[in-house]
C-alpha positions in Angstrom: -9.5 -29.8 -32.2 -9.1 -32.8 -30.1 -10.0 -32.3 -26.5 -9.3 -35.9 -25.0 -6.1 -37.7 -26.5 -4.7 -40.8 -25.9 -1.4 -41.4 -27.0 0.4 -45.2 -26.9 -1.6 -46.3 -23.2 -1.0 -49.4 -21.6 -2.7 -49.6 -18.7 -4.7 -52.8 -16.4 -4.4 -54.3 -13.4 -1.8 -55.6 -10.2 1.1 -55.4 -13.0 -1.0 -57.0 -15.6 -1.9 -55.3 -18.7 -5.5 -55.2 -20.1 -5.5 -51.9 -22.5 -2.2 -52.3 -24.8 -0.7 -48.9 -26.9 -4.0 -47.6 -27.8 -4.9 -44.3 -29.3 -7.9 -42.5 -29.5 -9.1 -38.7 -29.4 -12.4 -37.3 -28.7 -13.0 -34.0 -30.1 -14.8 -30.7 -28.8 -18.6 -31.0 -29.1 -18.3 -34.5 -29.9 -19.6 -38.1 -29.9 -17.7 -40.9 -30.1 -18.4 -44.6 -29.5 -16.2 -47.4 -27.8 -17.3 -50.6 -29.0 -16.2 -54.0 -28.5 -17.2 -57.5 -26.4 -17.0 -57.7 -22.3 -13.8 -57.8 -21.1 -12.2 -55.8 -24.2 -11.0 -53.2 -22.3 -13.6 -50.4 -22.7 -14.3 -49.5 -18.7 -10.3 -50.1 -18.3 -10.0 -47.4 -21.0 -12.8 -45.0 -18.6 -10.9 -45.3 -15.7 -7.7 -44.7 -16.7 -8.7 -41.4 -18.3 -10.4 -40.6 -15.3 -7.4 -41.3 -13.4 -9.2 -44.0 -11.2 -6.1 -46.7 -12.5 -2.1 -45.5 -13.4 -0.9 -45.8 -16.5 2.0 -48.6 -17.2 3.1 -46.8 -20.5 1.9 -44.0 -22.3 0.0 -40.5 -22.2 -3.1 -38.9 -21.4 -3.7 -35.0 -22.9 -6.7 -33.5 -21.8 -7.7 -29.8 -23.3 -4.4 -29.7 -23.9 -2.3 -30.9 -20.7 -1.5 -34.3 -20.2 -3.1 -35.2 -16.9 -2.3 -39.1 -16.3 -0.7 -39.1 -12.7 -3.4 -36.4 -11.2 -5.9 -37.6 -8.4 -9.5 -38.9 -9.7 -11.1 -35.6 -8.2 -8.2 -33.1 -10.0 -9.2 -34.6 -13.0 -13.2 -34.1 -12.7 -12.6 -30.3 -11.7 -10.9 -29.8 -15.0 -14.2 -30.9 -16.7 -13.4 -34.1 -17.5 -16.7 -36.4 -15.8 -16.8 -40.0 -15.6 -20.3 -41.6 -15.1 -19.4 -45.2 -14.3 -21.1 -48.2 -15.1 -23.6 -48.9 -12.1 -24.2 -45.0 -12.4 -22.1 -44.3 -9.8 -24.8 -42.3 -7.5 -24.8 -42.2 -3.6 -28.1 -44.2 -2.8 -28.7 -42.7 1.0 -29.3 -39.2 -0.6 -32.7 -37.9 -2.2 -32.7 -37.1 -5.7 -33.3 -33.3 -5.1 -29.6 -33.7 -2.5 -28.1 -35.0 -5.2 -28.8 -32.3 -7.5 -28.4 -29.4 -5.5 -24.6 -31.3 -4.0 -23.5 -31.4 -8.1 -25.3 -27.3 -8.3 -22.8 -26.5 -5.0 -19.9 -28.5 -7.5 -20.7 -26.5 -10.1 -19.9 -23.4 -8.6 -21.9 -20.1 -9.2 -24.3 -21.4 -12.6 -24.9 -24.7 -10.6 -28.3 -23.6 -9.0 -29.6 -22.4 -12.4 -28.6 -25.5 -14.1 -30.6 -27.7 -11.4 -34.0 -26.3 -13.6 -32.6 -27.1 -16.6 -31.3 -30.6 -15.4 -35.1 -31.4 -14.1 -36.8 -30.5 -17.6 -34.1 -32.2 -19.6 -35.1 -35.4 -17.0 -39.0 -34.2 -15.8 -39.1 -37.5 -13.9 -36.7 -36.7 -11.5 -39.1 -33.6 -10.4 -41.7 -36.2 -9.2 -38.6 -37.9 -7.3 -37.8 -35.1 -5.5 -37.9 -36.1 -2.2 -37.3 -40.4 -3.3 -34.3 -42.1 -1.7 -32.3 -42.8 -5.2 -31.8 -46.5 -3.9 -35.2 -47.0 -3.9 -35.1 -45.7 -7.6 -35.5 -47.8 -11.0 -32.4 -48.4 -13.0 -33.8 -46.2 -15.5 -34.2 -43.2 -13.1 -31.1 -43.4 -11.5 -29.0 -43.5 -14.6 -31.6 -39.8 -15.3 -29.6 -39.1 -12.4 -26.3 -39.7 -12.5 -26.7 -38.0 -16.5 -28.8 -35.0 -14.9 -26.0 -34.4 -12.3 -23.6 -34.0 -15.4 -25.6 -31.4 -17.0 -25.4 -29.2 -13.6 -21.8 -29.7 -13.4 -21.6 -29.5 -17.0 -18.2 -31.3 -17.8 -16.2 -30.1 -20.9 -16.4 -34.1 -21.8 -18.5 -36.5 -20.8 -17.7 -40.3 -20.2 -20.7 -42.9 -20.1 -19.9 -46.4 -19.6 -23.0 -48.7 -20.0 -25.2 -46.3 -20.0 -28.2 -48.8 -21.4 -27.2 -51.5 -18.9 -30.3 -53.5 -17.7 -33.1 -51.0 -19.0 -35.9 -51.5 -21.3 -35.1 -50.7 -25.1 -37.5 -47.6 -24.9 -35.8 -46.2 -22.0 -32.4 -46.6 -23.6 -34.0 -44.6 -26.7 -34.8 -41.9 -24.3 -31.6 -41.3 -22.8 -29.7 -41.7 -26.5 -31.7 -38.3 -27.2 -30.5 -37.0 -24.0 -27.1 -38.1 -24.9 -27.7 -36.2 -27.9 -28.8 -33.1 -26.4 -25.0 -32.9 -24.5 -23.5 -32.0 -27.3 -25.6 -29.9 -28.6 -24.7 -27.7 -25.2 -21.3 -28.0 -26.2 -20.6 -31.3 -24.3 -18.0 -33.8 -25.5 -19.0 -37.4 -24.7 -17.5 -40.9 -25.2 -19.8 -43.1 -24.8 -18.8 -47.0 -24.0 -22.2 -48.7 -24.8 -23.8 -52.7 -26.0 -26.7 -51.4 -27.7 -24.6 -50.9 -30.5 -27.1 -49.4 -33.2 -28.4 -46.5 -30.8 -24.9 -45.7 -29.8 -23.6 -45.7 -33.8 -26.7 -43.6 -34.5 -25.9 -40.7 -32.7 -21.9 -40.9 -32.7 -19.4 -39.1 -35.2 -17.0 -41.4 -35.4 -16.1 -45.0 -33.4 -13.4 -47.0 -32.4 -13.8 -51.0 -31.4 -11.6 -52.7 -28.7 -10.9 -56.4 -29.0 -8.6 -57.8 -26.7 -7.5 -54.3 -25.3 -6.6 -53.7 -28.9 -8.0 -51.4 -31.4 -8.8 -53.2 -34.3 -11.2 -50.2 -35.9 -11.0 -46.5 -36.0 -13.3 -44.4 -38.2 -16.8 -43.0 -38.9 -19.5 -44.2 -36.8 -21.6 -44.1 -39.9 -19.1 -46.6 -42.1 -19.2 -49.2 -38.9 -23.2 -48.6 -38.7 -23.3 -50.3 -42.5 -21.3 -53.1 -41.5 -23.3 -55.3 -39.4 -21.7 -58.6 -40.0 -18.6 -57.0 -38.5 -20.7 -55.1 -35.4 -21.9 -58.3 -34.4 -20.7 -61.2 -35.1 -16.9 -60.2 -34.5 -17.0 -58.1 -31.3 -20.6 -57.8 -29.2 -21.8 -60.6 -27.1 -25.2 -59.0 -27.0 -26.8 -56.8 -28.9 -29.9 -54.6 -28.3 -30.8 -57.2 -26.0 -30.3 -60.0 -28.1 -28.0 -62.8 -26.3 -25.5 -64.4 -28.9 -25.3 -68.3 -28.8 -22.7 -69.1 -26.1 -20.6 -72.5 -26.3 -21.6 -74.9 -24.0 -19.1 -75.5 -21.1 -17.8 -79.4 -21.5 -14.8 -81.3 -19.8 -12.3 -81.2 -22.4 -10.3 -84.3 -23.3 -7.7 -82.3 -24.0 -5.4 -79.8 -22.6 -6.9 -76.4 -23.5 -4.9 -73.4 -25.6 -4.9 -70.0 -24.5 -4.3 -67.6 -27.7 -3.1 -64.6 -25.9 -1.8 -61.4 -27.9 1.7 -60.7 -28.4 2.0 -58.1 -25.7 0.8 -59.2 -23.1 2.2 -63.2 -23.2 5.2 -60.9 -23.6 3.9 -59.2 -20.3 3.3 -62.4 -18.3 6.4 -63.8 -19.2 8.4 -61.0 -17.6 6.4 -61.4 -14.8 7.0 -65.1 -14.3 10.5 -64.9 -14.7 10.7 -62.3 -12.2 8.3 -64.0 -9.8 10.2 -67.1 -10.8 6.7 -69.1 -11.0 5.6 -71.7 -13.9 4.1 -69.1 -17.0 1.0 -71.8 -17.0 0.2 -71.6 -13.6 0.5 -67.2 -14.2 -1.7 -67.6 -17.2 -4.4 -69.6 -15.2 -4.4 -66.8 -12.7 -5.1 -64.2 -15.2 -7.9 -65.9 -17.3 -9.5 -66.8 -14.4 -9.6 -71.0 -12.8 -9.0 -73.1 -15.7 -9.1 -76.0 -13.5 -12.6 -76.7 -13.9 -12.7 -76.5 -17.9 -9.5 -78.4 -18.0 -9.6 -81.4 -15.5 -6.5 -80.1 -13.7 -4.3 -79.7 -17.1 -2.7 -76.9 -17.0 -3.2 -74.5 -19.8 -1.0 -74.4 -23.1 0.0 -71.4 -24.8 0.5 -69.9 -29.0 1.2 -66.5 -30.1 -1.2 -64.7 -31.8 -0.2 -64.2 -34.8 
């Protein structure tokens, strides 16, 4: 039974869209992977689930009632918990406040599930009294992951989770990960160290482009590593792909932009009544630099 479903959304940013008509469902007591380069539209996908953005189109069903439109906090009480990327803890609080503020979330169970958090995490019992700024990555993503199992969502969202840590630390937390839905605990997990994250997930999806180009078992994507990484992931298990080299081009440069959303930028420069070139140099950032001052050109992708 699908517990998170998401039905045609198109969602982004200040009118523009980054997330076009996807689907994707996450079922009860399990894993599921989002997969696909920076800037794909993974954390877009997060917070829009989380309510954190609006949706432009679409719908968003959670354990069966749609909740796009409900407030961020509405959302989390239903027991669906987003752990952001950056963690997402409050860094003037000790660890053992932290804890005991997601126990007195949690309700009546919370203060028995602080025991259980700390020997899923033993670390964070030698932290006790630490200030989590002065924590290591590593520990405070323990945290924010330890304060999920107090509150001990229905589904679990993890974006980054690996993000700056060393490769044995990741390993740890991917048998955490693990250990969530064993408890009955639904995660989607939006993650670059693509191996680890296909290794313990059911089944996968990949964004490119806020598009989803795959949707299936983790384990057929796991045998297909051509397609994992040279098609999607800038960097994988901390392996940097070759970049190109930023030059002055002689030429004026060509945005390929998908259908929808040239469509999208269109509408909003005829409405705006502004050049579409100068709206499409806003969006992908300041061309001028790449591009000696020529405006950028534009072709449908096909």
């Amino acid at each position: 039974m699908a517990l998170l479903e998401l039905h045609g959304v198109r969602t982004g940013y200040e009118g523009i869209p980054v997330v076009f008509g996807i689907d994707l469902e996450v079922g009860e007591g399990e894993i599921v992977a989002l997969l696909g380069s920076n800037g794909a539209g993974k954390t877009t996908t997060l917070r829009a689930a989380s309510g954190m953005i609006p949706l432009m189109d679409g719908e968003i069903v959670f354990d069966g009632s749609r909740i796009n439109g409900l407030a961020p906090e509405r959302i989390a009480r239903r027991g669906l918990l987003h752990v952001p990327e950056g963690r997402g803890v409050f860094p003037t609080l000790t660890v053992g406040d932290t804890l005991r503020l997601a126990a007195a979330m949690a309700g009546a169970e919370g203060t028995a599930r602080i025991a259980d958090a700390v020997q899923t995490f033993p670390r964070l019992a030698e932290r006790e009294m630490q200030i989590v700024g002065t924590l290591s990555g590593g520990e405070r993503q323990m945290l924010a992951l330890a304060r999920g199992l107090i509150v001990l969502p229905k589904l679990l969202m993890v974006d980054e989770m690996s993000q700056g840590l060393a490769p044995a630390l990741v390993a740890e937390l991917f048998e955490r990960i693990e250990g969530f839905a064993e408890r009955g605990v639904s995660v989607l997990l939006v993650e670059q160290f693509v191996g680890q994250a296909l290794g313990v997930a059911q089944r996968a999806y990949v964004l490119e482009k806020g598009e989803i180009t795959f949707s299936g078992a983790a384990s057929k994507l796991a045998k297909d590593e051509d397609f994992v990484r040279g098609s999607y992931l800038g960097e994988i298990e901390g392996k940097s792909a070759s970049r190109p080299r930023e030059d002055h081009f002689s030429e004026p440069v060509t945005v390929s932009l998908p259908p929808a959303l040239l469509r999208s930028l269109e509408e909003r420069a005829n409405k705006e009544g502004v050049a579409l070139g100068e709206l499409i140099a806003q969006v992908v950032g300041d061309t001028s630099r790449a591009t000696n001052g020529r405006k950028p050109t534009t072709r449908r992708r096909r």
